[in-house]
C-alpha positions in Angstrom: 0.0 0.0 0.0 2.8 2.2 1.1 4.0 2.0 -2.5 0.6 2.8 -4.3 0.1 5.9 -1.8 3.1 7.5 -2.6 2.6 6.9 -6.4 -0.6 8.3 -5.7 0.7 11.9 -3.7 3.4 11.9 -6.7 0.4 11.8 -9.6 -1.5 14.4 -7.5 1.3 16.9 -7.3 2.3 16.6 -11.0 -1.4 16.6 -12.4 -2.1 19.7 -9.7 1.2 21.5 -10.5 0.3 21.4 -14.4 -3.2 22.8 -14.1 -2.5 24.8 -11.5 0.4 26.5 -14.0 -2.2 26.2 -16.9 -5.2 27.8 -15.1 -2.7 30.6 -13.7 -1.5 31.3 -17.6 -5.7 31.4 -18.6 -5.8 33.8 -15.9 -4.0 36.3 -18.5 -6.4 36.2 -20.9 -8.6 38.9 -19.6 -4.9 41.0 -19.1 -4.3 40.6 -22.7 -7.8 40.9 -23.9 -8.6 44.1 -21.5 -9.7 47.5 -23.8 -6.4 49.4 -22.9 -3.9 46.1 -23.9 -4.4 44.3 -26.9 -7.2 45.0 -29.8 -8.1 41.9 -31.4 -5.8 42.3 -34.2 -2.6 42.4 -31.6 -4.1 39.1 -29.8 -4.6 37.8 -33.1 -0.5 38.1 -33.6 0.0 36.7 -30.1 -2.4 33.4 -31.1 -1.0 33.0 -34.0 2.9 32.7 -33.2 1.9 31.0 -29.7 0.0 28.6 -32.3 3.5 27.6 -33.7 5.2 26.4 -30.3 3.0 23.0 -29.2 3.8 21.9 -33.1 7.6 22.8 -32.7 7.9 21.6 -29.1 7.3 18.3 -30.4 9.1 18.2 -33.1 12.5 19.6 -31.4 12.0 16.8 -28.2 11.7 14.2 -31.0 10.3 11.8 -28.1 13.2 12.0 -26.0 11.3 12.0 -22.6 9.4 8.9 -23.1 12.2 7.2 -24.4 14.3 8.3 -21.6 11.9 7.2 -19.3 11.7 3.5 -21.1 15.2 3.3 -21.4 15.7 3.9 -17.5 14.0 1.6 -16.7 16.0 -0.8 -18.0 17.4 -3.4 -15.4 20.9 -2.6 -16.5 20.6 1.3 -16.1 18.2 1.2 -12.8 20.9 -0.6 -11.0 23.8 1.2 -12.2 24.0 4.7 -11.7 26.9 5.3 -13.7 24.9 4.1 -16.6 22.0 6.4 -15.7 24.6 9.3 -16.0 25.1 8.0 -19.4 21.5 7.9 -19.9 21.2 11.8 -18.6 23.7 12.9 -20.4 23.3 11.4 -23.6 19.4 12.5 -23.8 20.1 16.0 -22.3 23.1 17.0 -24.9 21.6 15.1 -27.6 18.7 17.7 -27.3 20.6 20.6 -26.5 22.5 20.6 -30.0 19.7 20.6 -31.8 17.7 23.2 -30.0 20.9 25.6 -29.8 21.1 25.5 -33.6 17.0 25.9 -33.7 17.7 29.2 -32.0 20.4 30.6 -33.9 18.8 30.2 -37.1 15.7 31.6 -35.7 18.0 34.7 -34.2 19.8 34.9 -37.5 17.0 34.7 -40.0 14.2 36.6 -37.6 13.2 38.8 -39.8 12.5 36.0 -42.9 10.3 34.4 -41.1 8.6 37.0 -39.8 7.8 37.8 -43.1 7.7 34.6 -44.3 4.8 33.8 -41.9 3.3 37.5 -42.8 4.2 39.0 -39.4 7.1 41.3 -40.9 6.8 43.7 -38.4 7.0 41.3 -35.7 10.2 40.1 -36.4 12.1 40.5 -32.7 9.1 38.2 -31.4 9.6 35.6 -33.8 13.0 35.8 -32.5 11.9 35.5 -28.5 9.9 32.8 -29.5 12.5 30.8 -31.4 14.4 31.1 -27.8 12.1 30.2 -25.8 10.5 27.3 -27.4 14.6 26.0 -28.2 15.2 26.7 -24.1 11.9 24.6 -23.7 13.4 21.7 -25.7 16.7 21.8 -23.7 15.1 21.4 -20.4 12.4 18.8 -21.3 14.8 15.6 -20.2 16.3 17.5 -16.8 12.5 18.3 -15.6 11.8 14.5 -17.1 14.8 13.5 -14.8 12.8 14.8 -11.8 10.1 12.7 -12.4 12.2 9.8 -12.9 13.9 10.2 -9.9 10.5 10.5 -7.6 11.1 14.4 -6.9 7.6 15.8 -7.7 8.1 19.2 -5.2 10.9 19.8 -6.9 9.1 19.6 -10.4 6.3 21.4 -8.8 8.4 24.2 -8.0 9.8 25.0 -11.2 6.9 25.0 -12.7 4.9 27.7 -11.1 8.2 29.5 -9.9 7.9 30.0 -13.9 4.5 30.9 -14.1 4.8 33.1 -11.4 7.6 35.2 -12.9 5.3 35.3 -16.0 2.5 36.4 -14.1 3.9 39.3 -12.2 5.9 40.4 -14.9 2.5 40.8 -17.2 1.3 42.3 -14.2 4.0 44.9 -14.4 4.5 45.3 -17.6 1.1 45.2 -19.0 -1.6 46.0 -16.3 0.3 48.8 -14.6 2.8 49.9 -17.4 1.1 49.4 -20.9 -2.4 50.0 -19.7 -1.7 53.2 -17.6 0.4 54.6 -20.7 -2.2 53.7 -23.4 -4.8 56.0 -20.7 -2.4 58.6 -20.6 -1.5 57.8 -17.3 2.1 57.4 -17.7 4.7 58.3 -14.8 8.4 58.5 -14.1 9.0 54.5 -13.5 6.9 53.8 -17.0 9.1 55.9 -19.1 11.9 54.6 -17.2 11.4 51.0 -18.0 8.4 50.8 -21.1 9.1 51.0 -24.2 5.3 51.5 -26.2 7.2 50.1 -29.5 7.5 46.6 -28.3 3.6 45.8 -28.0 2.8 42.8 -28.3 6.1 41.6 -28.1 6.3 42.2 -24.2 4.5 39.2 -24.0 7.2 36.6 -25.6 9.7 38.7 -23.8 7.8 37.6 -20.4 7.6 34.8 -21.2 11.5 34.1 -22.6 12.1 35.6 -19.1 9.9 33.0 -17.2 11.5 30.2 -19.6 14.9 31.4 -18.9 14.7 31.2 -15.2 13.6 27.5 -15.5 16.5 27.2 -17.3 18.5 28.8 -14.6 17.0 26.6 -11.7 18.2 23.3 -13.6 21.5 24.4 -14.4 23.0 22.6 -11.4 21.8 19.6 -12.5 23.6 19.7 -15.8 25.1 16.9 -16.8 28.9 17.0 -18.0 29.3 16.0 -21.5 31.7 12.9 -21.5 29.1 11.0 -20.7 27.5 11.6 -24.2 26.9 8.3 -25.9 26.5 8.1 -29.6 25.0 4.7 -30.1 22.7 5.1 -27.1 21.8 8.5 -29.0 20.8 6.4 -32.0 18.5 4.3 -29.8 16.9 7.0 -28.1 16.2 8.3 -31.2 14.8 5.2 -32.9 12.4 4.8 -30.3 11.3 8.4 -30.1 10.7 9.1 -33.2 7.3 7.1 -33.7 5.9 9.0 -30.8 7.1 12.2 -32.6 5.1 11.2 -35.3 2.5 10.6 -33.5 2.6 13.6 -31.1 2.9 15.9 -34.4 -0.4 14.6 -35.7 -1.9 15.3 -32.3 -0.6 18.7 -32.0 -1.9 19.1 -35.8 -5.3 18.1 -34.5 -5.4 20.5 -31.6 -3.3 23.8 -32.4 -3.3 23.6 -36.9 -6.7 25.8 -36.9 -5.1 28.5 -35.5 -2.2 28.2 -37.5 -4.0 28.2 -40.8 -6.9 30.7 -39.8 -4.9 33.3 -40.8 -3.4 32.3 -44.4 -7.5 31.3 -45.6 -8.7 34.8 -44.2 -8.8 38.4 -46.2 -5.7 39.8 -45.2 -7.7 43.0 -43.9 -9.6 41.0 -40.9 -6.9 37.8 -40.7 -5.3 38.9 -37.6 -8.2 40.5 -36.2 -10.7 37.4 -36.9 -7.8 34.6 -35.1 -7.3 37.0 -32.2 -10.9 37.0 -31.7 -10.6 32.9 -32.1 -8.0 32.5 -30.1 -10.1 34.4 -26.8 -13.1 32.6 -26.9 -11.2 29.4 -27.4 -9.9 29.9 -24.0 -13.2 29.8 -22.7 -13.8 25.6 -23.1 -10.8 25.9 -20.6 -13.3 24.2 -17.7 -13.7 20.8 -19.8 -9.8 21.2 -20.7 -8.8 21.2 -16.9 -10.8 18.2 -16.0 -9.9 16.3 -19.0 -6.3 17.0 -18.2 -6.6 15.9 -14.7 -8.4 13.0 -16.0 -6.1 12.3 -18.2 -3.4 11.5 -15.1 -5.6 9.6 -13.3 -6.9 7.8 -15.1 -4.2 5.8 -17.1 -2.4 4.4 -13.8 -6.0 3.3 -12.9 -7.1 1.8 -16.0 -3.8 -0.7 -15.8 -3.6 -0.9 -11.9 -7.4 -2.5 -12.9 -6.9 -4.4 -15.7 -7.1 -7.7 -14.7 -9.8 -7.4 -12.4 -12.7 -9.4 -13.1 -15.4 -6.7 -13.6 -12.6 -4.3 -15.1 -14.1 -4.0 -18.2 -17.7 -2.8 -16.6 -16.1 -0.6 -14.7 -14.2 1.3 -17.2 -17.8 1.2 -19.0 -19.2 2.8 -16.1 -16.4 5.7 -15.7 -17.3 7.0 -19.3 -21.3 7.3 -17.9 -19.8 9.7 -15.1 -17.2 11.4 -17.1 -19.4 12.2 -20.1 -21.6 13.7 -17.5 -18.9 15.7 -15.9 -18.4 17.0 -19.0 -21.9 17.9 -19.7 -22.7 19.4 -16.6 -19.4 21.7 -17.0 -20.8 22.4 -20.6 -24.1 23.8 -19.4 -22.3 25.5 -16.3 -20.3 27.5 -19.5 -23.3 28.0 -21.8 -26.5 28.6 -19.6 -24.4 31.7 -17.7 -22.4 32.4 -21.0 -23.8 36.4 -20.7 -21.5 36.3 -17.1 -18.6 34.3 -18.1 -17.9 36.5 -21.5 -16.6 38.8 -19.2 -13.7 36.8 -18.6 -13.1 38.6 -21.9 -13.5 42.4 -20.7 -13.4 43.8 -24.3 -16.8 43.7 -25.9 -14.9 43.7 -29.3 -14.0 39.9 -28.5 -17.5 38.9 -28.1 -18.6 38.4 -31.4 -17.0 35.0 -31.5 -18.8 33.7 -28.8 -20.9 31.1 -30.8 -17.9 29.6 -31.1 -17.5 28.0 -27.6 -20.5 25.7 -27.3 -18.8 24.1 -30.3 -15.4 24.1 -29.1 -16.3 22.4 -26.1 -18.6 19.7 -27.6 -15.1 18.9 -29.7 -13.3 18.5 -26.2 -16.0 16.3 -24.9 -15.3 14.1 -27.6 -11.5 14.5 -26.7 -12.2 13.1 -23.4 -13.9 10.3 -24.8 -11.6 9.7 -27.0 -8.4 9.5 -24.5 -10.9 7.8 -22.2 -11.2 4.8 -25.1 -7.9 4.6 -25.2 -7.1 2.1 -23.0 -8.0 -0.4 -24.9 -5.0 0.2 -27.2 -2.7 0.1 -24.2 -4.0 -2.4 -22.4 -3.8 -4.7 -25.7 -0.1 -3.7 -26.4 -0.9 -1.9 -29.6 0.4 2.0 -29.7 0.7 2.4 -33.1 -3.1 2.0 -33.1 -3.3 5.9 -31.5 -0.7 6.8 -33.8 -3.2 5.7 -36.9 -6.1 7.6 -35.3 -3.9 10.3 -35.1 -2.9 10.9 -38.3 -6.6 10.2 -39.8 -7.7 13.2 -36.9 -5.2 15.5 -38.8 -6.1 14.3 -41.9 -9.7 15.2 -41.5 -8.4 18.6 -40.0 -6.3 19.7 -43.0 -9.1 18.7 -44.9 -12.0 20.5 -43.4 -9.9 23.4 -42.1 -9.1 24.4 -46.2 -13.0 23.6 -47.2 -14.9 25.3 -44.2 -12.6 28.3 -43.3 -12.6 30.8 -46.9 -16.7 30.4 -46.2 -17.1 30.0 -42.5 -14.0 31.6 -41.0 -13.4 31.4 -37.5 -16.7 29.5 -37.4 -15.4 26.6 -40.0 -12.1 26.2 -37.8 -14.3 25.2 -35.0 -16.7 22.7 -36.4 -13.4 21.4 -38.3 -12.4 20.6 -34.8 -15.3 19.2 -33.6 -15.8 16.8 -36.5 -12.1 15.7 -36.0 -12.4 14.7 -32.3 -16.1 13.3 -32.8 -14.6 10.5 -35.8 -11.5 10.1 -33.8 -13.7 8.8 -30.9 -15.9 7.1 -33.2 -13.1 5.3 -35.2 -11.5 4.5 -31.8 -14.6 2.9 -30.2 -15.2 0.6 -33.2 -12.0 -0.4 -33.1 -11.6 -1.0 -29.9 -14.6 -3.4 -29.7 -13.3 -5.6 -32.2 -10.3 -6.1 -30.1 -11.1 -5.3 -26.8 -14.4 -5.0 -26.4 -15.8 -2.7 -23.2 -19.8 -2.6 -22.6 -20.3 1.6 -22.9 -23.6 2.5 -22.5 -23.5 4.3 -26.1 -27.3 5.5 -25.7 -26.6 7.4 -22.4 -23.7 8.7 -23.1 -25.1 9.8 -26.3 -28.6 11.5 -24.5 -26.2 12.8 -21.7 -24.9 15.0 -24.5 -27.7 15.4 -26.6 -29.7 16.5 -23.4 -27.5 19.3 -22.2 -27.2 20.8 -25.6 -31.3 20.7 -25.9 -31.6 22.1 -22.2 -29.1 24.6 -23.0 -30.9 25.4 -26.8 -34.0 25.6 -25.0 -33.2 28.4 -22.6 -32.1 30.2 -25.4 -35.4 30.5 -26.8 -37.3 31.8 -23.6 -37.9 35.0 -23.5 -36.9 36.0 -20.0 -35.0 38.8 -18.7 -32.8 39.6 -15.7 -33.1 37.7 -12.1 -35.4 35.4 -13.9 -33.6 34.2 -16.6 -30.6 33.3 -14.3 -33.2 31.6 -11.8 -34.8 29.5 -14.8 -31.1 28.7 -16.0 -29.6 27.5 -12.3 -33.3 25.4 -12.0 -32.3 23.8 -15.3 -28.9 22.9 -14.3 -29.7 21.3 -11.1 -32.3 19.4 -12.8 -29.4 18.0 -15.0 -26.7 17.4 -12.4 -29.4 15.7 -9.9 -31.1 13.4 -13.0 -27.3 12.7 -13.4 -26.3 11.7 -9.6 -29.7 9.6 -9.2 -28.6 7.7 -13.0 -25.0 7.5 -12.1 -24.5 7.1 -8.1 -24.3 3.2 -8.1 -20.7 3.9 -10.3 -19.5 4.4 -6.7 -20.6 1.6 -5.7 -18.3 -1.9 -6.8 -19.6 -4.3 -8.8 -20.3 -7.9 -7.4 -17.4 -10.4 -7.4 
């Protein structure tokens, strides 16, 4: 037990410290999206370039912390620490030479891309970028080293000691610096330290500071570079590239509509119409959080279980309850959407609202998705999510150039939402072909179609003030309680 509660504190820290940093970083939004900050052209610059980094990310950690992670646990590497230096040292450096040339080229030939990517007056923030996603990719094996070695506080602190120095210095910088000199409010210690030129670029030069200083923190822990292996380089490689591949497709899936939004638009309203994208997008950040949190619970679980004899009712019976999580945040979102807009304090944003109920449908299907996906894992086939993968960003590219030069913003999001919804489709028939788990399709199914009627209806009564939020908490609770009384035997366990 002893061994299962620690690997339980050590899964609670890591999933807490990540959405703890994420939800802290969402907390900006309403900074950057604020009347006096950014218009939604600027934003639009921001969520564009930001829009680069997941797909680079994975492209310059080529797998490395997975595969360092497999490859320490070898017998011959756990029990020798020497080797594990190797190990280290080997993954760390074989990262770090790639990244350091990534950022040179991107210092050198800033300005190229810039306008390559038509952002040609944006070039020095194409340049912070480059740094800080290439600092990014040079610490990914030391903070995966942490987690190898069972040091989750340490991990933890890095993490938000990064987001905090993003956080107060876009509290600086833009709440009491930009805003107060865009109002005309500007005082000795603003002209001392702004410069109203930057823009938008203060915000990837906050965050190359934030990046930096995790860079800084791990330094200690560097390893020394005669311990750098060249064959064990090769292997690390071999095995990481397949889950590049595959993490590249998923990252295609997930960030390529903001990418491409801008290239299928009039170049008059491009930047304006993705930064407009990019804010409401935030808001399906509720059904993001708890599939993320899910997401590291529920994998340990799901094998911890396996062999149980009712495992495969049970993991039926946790898609009931987590499709109606889901649902119930969906509704929280949508029936009070009029209050939580404001999270977005310019009014200028708020046209793309009837973007979110979509955008979070698509991330219920997410969940369901990653929730199917044990049966991949627990069948030994990987490559399987790696297929559904690509076809996802297939279908993506696809949609994204038919529904965007009609649609806009609007065709980016039901291209997502059809990608995740035949991703989870695909997956489920798949799965019950090879390792077939008793859902409960037809709730699931009215568990979603219900709160999207429930939320449609209330649209279409014409009430006003105190009594529309009234009707619309009354309508929720209905939900969530016909939900609990469906679902509370889940907590119960099945007969042996």
């Amino acid at each position: 037990m002893s061994a299962l509660r620690k690997l339980a504190g050590q899964t609670a820290i890591y999933g807490l410290s990540s959405i703890v940093a994420r939800f802290l970083n969402f907390l900006l939004v309403p900074l950057y999206t604020s009347q006096f900050v950014f218009e939604p052209a600027e934003y639009g610059v921001v969520t564009a370039l930001y829009s680069w980094t997941a797909l680079l990310n994975v492209i310059l950690t080529f797998g490395m912390e997975t595969a360092y992670f497999r490859f320490a646990a070898k017998d011959h590497v756990r029990d020798n620490p020497d080797q594990g230096s190797v190990l280290y040292s080997t993954a760390t450096w074989g990262l770090f030479f790639p990244a350091l040339a990534f950022m040179v080229l991107g210092t050198v030939f800033s300005a190229q891309i810039a306008e390559g990517l038509h952002f040609g007056a944006y070039a020095s923030s194409v340049l912070m970028l480059a740094l800080i996603i290439g600092i990014d990719a040079i610490t990914a094996v030391p903070m995966a080293r942490l987690r190898q070695q069972g040091r989750p506080w340490k991990y933890a602190f890095i993490n938000l000691l990064s987001v905090g120095v993003n956080i107060a210095l876009s509290l600086f910088f833009l709440l009491y610096c930009m805003k107060r000199y865009n109002m005309g409010a500007s005082d000795a210690l603003i002209d001392a330290v702004y410069d109203p030129s930057l823009g938008v670029g203060y915000v990837f030069a906050i965050n190359l500071a934030s990046t930096a200083v995790k860079l800084l923190v791990l330094l200690p822990s560097w390893p020394a570079f005669r311990g750098f292996n060249r064959e064990l380089l090769r292997a690390l490689l071999a095995f990481g590239a397949p889950l590049m591949v595959a993490g590249l497709a998923g990252m295609v899936n997930e960030t390529a509509d903001r990418v491409i939004l801008k290239y299928l638009l009039p170049k008059d309203v491009a930047d304006s119409e993705l930064g407009i994208y990019g804010a409401c997008y935030k808001l399906a950040v509720l059904i993001t959080l708890f599939i993320q949190a899910f997401r590291m619970g529920a994998e340990p679980f799901f094998f911890n279980h396996a062999k149980e004899k009712n495992s495969r009712e049970t993991f039926a019976r946790i898609m009931n309850v987590f499709v109606a999580v889901c649902m119930s945040a969906f509704l929280v979102v949508m029936l009070f959407l009029d209050l939580f807009k404001w999270f977005i304090p310019n009014p200028a944003y708020h046209e793309g609202l009837r973007v979110v109920p979509i955008l979070m449908l698509a991330n219920v299907f997410l969940g369901i998705y990653y929730n199917q996906s044990v049966w991949y894992k627990l069948t030994d086939r990987p490559r399987v999510g790696s297929t559904i993968s690509l076809i996802g960003a297939a279908i993506t590219i696809v949609l994204l150039f038919a529904l965007i030069p009609s649609l806009g913003y609007m065709g980016a999001a039901w291209a997502t939402l059809i990608c995740y919804a035949s991703m989870a489709a695909i997956s489920y028939v798949w799965g019950q072909k090879h390792y077939p788990i008793p859902y409960n399709v037809t709730r699931v199914l009215l568990y979603m179609a219900g709160a999207v009627v429930l939320w449609w209806g209330c649209e279409q009564v014409p009430l006003e003030g105190v009594a529309t939020y009234g009707v619309r908490a009354l309508v929720l609770v209905l939900f969530m309680v016909m939900v609990w009384r469906r679902e509370r035997t889940t907590l119960r366990p099945l007969p042996a």
